[in-house]
C-alpha positions in Angstrom: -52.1 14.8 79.4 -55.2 12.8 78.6 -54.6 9.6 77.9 -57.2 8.6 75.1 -57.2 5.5 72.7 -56.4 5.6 69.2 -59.3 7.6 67.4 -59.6 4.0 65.4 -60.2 1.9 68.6 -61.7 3.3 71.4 -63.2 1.5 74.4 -66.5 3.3 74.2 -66.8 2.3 70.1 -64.8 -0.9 70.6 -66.7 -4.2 69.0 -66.6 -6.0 72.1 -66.7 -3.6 75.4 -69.9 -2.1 74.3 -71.3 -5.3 75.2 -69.6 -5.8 78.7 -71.6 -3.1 80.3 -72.5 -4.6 83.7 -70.0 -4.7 86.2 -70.9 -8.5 86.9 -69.3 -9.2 83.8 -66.4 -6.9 84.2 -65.3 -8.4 87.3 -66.3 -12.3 86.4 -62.5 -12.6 85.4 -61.0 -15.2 87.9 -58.3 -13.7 89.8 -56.4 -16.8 90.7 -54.8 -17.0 86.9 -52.0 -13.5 86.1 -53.6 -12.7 82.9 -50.8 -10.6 80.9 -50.0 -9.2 77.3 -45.9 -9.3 76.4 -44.7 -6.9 74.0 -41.1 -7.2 72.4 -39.6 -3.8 71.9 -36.4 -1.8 71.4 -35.2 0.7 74.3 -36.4 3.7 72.2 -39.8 2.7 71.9 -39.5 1.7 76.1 -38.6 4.6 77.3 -41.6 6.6 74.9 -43.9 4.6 76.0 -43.0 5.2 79.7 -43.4 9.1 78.6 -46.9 8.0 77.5 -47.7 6.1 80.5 -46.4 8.5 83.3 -48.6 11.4 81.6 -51.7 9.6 81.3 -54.3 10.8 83.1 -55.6 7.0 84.3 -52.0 6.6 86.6 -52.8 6.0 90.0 -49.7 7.3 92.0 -46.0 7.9 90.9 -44.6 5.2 88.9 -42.2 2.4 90.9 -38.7 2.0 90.0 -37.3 -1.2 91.0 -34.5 -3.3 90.5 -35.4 -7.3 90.3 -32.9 -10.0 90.6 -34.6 -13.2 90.2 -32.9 -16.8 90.5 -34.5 -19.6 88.6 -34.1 -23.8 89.9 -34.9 -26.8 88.2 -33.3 -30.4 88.9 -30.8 -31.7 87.2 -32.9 -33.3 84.3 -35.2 -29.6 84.0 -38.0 -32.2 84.9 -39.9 -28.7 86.2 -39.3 -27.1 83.1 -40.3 -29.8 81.1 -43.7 -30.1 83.4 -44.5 -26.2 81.9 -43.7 -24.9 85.6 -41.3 -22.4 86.8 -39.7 -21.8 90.3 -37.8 -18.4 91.1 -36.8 -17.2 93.9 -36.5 -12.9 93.6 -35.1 -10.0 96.0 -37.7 -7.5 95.9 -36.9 -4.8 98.0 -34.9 -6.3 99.9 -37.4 -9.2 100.5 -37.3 -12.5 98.7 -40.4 -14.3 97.5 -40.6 -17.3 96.1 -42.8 -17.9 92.8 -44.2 -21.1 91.3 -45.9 -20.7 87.8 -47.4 -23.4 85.6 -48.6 -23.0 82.4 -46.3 -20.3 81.6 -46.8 -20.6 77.2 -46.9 -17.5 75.9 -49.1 -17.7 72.4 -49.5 -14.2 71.0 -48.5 -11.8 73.4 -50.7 -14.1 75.4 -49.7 -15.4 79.1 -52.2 -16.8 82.0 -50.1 -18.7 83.7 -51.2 -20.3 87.1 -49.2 -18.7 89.8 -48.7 -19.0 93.5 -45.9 -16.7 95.7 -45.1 -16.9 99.7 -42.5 -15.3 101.2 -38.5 -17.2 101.8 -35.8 -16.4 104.6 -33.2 -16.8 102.0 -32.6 -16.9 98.3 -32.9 -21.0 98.7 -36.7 -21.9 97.7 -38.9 -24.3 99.7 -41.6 -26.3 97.7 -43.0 -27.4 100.6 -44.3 -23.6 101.6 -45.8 -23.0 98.5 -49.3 -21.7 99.2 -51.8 -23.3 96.3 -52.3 -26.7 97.1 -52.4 -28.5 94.1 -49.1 -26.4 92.6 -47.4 -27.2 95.7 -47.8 -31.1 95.5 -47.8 -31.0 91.5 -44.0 -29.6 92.4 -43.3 -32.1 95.0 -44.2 -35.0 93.4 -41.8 -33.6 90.0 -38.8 -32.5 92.3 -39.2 -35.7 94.9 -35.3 -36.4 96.1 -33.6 -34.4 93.5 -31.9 -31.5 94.1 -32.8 -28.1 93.3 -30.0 -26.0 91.4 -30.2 -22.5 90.4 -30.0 -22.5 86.6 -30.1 -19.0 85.3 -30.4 -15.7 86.9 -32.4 -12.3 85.7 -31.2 -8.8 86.5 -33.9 -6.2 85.0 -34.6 -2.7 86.1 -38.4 -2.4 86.2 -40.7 0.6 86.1 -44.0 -0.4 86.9 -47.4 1.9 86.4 -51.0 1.0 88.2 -53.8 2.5 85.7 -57.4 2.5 86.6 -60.3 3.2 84.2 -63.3 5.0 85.6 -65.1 2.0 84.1 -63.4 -0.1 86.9 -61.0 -1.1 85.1 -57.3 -1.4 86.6 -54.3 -2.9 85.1 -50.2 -3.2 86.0 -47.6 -1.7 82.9 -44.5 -3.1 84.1 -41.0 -1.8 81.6 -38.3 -4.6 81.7 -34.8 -3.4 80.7 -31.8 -5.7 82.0 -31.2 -9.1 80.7 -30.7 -13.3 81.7 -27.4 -14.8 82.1 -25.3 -17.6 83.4 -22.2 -19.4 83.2 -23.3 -20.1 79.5 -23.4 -16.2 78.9 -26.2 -12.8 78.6 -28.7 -12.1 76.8 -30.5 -9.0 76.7 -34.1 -8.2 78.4 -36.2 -5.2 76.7 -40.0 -5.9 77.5 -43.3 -4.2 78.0 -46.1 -6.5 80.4 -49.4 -5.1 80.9 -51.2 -7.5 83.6 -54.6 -7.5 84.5 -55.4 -6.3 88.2 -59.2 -6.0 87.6 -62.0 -6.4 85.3 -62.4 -8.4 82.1 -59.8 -9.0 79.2 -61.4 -6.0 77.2 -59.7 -3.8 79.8 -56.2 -5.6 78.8 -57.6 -4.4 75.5 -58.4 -0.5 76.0 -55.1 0.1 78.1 -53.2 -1.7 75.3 -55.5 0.8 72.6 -54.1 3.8 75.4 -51.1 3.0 75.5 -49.2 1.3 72.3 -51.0 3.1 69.4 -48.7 4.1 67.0 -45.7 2.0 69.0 -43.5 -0.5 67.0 -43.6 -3.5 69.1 -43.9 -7.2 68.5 -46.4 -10.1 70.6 -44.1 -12.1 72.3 -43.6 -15.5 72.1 -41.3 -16.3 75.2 -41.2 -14.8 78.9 -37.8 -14.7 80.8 -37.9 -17.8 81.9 -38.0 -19.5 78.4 -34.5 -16.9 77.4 -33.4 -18.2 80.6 -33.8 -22.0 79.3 -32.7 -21.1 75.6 -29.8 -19.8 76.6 -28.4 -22.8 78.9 -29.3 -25.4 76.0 -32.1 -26.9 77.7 -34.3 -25.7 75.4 -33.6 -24.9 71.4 -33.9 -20.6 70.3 -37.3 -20.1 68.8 -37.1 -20.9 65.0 -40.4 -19.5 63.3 -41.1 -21.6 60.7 -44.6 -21.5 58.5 -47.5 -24.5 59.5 -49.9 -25.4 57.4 -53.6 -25.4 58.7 -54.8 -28.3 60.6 -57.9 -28.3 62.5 -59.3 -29.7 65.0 -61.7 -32.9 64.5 -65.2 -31.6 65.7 -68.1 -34.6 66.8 -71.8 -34.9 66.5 -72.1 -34.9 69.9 -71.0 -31.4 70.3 -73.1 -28.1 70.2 -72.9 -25.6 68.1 -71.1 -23.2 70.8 -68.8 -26.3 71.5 -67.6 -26.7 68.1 -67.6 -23.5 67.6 -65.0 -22.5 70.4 -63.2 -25.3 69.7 -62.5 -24.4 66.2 -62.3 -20.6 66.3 -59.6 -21.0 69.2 -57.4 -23.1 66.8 -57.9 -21.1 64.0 -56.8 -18.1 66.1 -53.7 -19.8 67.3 -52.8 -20.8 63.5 -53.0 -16.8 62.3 -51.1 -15.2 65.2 -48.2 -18.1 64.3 -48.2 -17.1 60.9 -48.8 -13.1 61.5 -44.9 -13.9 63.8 -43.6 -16.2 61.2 -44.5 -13.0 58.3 -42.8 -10.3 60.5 -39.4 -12.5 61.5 -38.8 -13.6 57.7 -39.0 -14.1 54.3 -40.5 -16.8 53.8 -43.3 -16.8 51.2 -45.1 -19.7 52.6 -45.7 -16.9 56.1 -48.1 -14.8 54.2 -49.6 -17.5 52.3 -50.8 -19.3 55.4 -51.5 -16.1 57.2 -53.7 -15.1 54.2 -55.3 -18.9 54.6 -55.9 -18.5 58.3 -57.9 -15.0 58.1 -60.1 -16.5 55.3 -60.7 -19.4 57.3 -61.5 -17.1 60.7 -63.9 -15.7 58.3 -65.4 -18.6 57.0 -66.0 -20.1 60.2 -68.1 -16.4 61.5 -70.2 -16.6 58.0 -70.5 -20.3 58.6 -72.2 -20.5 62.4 -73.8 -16.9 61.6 -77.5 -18.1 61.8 -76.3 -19.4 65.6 -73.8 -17.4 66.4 -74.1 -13.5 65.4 -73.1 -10.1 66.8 -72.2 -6.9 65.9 -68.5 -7.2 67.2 -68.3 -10.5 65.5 -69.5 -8.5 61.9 -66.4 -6.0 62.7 -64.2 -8.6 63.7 -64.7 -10.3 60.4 -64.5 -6.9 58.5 -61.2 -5.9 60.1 -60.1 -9.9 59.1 -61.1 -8.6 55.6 -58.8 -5.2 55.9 -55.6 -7.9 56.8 -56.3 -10.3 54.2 -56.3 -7.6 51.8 -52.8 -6.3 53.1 -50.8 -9.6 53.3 -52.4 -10.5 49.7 -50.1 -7.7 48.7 -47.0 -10.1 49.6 -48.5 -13.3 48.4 -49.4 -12.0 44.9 -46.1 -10.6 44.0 -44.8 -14.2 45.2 -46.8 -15.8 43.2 -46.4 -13.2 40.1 -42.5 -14.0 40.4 -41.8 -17.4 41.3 -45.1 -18.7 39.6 -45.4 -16.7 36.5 -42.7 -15.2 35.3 -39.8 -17.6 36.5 -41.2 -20.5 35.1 -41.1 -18.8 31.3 -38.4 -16.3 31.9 -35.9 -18.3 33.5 -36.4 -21.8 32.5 -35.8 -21.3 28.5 -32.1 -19.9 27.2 -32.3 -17.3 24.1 -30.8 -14.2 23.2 -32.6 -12.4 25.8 -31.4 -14.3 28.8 -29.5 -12.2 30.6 -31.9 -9.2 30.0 -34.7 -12.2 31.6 -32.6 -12.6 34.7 -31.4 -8.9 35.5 -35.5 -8.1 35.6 -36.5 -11.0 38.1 -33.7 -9.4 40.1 -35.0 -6.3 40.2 -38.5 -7.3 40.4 -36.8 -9.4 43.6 -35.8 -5.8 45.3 -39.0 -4.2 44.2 -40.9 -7.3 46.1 -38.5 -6.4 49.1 -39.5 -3.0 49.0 -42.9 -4.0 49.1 -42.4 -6.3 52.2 -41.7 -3.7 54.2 -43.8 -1.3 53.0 -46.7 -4.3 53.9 -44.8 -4.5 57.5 -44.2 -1.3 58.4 -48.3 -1.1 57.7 -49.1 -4.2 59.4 -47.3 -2.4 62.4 -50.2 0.7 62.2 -52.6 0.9 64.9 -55.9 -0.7 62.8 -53.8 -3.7 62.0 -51.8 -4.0 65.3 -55.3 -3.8 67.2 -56.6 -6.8 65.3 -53.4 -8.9 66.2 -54.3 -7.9 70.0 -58.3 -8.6 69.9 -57.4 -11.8 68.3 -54.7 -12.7 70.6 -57.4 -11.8 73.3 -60.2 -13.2 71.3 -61.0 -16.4 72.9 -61.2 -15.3 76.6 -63.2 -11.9 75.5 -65.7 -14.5 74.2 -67.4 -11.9 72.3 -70.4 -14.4 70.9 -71.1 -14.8 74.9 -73.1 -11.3 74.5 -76.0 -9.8 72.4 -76.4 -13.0 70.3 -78.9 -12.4 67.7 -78.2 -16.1 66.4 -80.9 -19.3 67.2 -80.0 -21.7 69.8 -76.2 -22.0 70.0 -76.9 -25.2 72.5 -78.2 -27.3 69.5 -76.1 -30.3 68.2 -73.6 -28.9 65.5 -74.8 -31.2 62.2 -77.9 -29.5 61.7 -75.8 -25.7 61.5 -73.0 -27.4 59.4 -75.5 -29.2 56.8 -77.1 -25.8 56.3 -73.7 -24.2 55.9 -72.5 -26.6 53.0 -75.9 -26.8 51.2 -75.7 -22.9 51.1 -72.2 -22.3 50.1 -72.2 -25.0 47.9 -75.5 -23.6 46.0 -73.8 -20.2 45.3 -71.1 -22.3 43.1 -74.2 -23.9 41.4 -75.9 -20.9 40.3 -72.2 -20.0 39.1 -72.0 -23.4 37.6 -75.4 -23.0 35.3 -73.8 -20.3 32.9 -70.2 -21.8 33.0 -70.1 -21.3 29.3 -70.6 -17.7 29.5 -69.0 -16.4 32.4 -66.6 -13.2 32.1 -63.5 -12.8 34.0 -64.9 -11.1 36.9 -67.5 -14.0 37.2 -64.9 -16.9 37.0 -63.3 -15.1 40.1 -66.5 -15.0 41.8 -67.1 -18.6 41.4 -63.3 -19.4 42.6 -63.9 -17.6 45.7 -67.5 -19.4 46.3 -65.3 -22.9 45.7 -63.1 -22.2 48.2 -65.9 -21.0 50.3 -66.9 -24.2 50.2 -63.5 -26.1 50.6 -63.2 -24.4 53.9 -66.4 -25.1 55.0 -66.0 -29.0 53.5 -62.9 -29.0 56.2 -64.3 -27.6 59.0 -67.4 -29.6 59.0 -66.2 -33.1 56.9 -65.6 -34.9 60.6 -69.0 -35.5 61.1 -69.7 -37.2 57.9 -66.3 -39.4 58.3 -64.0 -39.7 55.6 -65.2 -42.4 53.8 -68.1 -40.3 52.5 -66.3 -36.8 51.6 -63.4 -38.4 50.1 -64.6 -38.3 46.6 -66.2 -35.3 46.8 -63.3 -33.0 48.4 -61.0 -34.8 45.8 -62.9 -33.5 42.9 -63.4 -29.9 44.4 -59.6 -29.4 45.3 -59.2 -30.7 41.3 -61.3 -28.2 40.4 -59.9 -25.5 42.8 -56.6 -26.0 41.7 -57.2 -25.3 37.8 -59.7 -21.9 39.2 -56.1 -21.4 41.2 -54.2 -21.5 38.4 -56.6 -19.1 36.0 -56.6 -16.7 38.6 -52.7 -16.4 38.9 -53.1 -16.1 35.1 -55.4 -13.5 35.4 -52.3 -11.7 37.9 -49.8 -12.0 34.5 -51.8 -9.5 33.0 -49.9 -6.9 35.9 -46.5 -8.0 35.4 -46.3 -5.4 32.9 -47.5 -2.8 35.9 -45.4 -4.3 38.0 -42.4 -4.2 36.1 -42.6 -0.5 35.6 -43.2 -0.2 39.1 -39.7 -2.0 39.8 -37.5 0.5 38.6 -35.5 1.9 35.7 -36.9 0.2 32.5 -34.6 -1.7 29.7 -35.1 -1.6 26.1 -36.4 -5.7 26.6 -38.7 -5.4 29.8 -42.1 -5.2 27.1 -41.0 -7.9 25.7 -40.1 -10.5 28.2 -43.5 -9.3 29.8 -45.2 -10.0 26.6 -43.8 -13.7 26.3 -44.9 -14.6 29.8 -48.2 -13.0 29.4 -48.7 -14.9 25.8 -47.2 -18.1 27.2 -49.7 -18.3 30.3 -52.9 -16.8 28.3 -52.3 -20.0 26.0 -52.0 -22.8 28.8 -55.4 -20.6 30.6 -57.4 -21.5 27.2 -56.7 -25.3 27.7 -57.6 -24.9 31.7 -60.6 -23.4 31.4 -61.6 -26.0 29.5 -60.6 -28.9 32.1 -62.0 -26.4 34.7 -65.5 -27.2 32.6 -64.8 -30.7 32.8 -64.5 -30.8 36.0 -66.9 -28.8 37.2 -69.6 -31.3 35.4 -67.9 -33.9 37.3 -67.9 -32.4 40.5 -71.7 -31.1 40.0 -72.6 -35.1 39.0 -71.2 -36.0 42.3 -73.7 -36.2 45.6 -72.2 -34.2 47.9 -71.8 -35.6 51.6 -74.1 -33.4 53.2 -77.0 -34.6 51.5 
């Protein structure tokens, strides 16, 4: 069987491997850090991707079947674990080896840990052989008197598969099945690991395009080591929980490439949190800051664009564009229930309450419905891909390669002062015919406003805070009355939506029509304030200037 990518993402038509042609640049990845992408899935979608793997025509011998026991220490106080290292000692094959990791975090699927192995008589580790220097007295210093206890064991069957691309590619799919236990009890292991044996992270990328297209699977967030810790109390179960954005201060001392970096890489980290936190629950606040985080990865490509411009960075922001698109499909209906119609509906009594309260229920179940329609779709190879690249997205540094941008080594204010003076004059132009714009053209200048905000929020640490606060005050203001004419404009589909949600009652057209009324008549008296303060916010110097 040849094993091809996904007709939506192949290596030779990917964004980013066009551009690592020479193998220079295929084989500049450093070798002294595992580079690894995790994959949570169930035991059917295991043992079809193994089918997948063993008939693909890039295997490179018969696959290894092996069973792993592996015994993990830490003193008494987990002062290793608590340093981000882990020490195992596993029986492989009758041999054991003693590993040392550091920096095991897994963020997105995401693991390049530090690791070090040397061979051990006996089950009982030695830190004194360990064989990279500065792991080996990092781990002496920690451990010093105290003894080391074995903690938590793992027993996993693993079938491993070597796959080498003609382009020189070559990367390890290792299939987990066993679990973790101890005296504190068991808990199951299903995993897929594909590690990078050679080349660059965009052959992590192709192999992962190969081999789970069209798979249900999840990025992990934890290797065995953290179940391990989870599961003896020393440290607490993973609780997804929505964050709100907060990025990182960028300085005028810093390039444009450095600020760059530096803020892309957090922005990254803040979506694939949120992308986890939408897939593990209901929370509306997930998709909301999921949808906040794609605009902003988007913001920030259109933003350094004169320095900073590729090809695969124009795809990367269109395929950001296909996601927002798909998780706005969540946070509308949110915000069409719990922001519309359940303030009107629910808050008043009347004759028609109980009619009122039987149709947010069922336009509850319809939203459910919805959710997992959105999931299952955010689980289809074009959206799944996009999780990867951008899991992958920092160390593939695609704006390394075929920049058409200017001088990416120039100090960032001069980039971010063009930025803001070129947003900001799209709103103005908007601004000029206030009086008469339509609709369509209010939502236009909302989205060039929030253009803006962004871009007010990436760049407002150069200018301090003294000097944006009374400008970003007034444009949030105004941003929050555009907010609120623009969930107005959403009533006008709650009639849609409420066909859409099942079998209709005699009342549905007119509890529709009383929300609809109720929120056109408050939207006359915003748009008015949203005039107000759009004078004042146009009367206002902005910082940049």
């Amino acid at each position: 069987m040849a094993c091809e990518p996904s007709t939506s993402f192949s290596l030779l038509h990917c964004p980013f491997c066009s551009y690592f042609g020479n193998e220079e640049m295929i084989m500049a990845h450093a070798q002294n850090k595992e580079l690894e992408l995790k994959f949570e899935m169930d035991v059917g979608e295991l043992k079809a991707l193994q089918m997948t793997a063993a008939q693909c025509d890039d295997l490179h011998g018969e696959p290894k079947v092996r069973q792993l026991r592996s015994i993990y220490f830490d003193t008494p106080t987990f002062a290793l674990r608590a340093a981000g290292i882990a020490l195992r000692a596993r029986l492989v094959d009758g041999q054991w080896v003693q590993t040392v990791k550091a920096k095991t975090v897994v963020k997105g699927g995401v693991s390049n840990p530090i690791e070090s192995e040397n061979p051990l008589d006996n089950s009982t580790p030695v830190p004194a052989l360990i064989g990279d220097k500065v792991l080996r007295k990092q781990v002496l210093r920690i451990v010093e008197e105290a003894l080391l206890l074995p903690v938590f064991e793992t027993v996993v069957e693993r079938t491993s598969y070597r796959l080498m691309s003609v382009r020189g590619g070559d990367v390890e799919l290792a299939v987990d099945v066993g679990h973790v236990f101890s005296d504190k009890g068991l808990i199951p292991i299903g995993e897929a690991e594909l590690e990078l044996k050679a080349g660059g992270p965009e052959v992590l990328l192709h192999f992962a395009s190969v081999l789970f297209a069209g798979r249900h699977f999840k990025l992990a967030s934890q290797n065995k080591a953290s179940r391990g810790f989870v599961l003896i109390g020393a440290e607490k179960p993973p609780h997804l929980l929505p964050v709100a954005l907060s990025l990182p201060s960028i300085s005028e001392s810093q390039t444009i490439h450095q600020a760059f970096v530096q803020l892309i890489d957090a922005t990254v980290d803040f979506i694939l949190h949120n992308w986890a936190v939408t897939q593990s629950c209901n929370d509306p606040e997930g998709p909301h800051q999921l949808r906040v985080g794609l605009r902003l990865f988007r913001s920030l490509l259109r933003a350094f664009r004169p320095s900073i411009d590729n090809p695969a960075l124009r795809e990367m922001e269109k395929r950001a564009r296909y996601v927002t698109h798909l998780v706005g499909r969540l946070r509308d209906l949110d915000v069409l229930i719990d922001d519309i119609y359940a303030p009107v509906a629910l808050k008043e009594g009347g004759k028609n309450q109980l009619d009122e309260r039987r149709l947010a229920d069922r336009l509850t179940r319809y939203r459910d419905v919805v959710r997992s329609q959105t999931l299952e779709e955010m689980q289809h190879w074009p959206c799944a891909s996009f999780q990867i690249e951008l899991a992958l997205f920092t160390r593939m540094a695609p704006w390394d390669t075929n920049n058409t941008g200017s001088d990416r080594a120039e100090p960032i204010p001069a980039l971010a002062k063009l930025a803001l003076k070129k947003s900001y004059r799209h709103c103005q132009r908007w601004g000029a015919d206030i009086d008469k714009l339509d609709f369509s053209e209010r939502h236009s200048m909302r989205k060039s406003l929030k253009i803006v905000r962004y871009q007010a929020e990436i760049f407002g640490p150069l200018y301090g805070r003294r000097k944006t606060r009374r400008f970003c005050k007034k444009l949030r203001a105004l941003q929050d009355v555009f907010g609120y004419l623009n969930d107005v404009a959403m009533a006008s589909h709650l009639s849609k939506v409420v066909r859409d949600a099942g079998p209709a009652c005699p009342t549905d057209k007119k509890i529709a029509d009383k929300v609809i009324a109720r929120h056109e008549k408050q939207a006359q008296k915003a748009w008015k304030k949203a005039k107000r303060r759009w004078e004042k916010l146009d009367d206002t110097r902005p910082f940049w200037s």
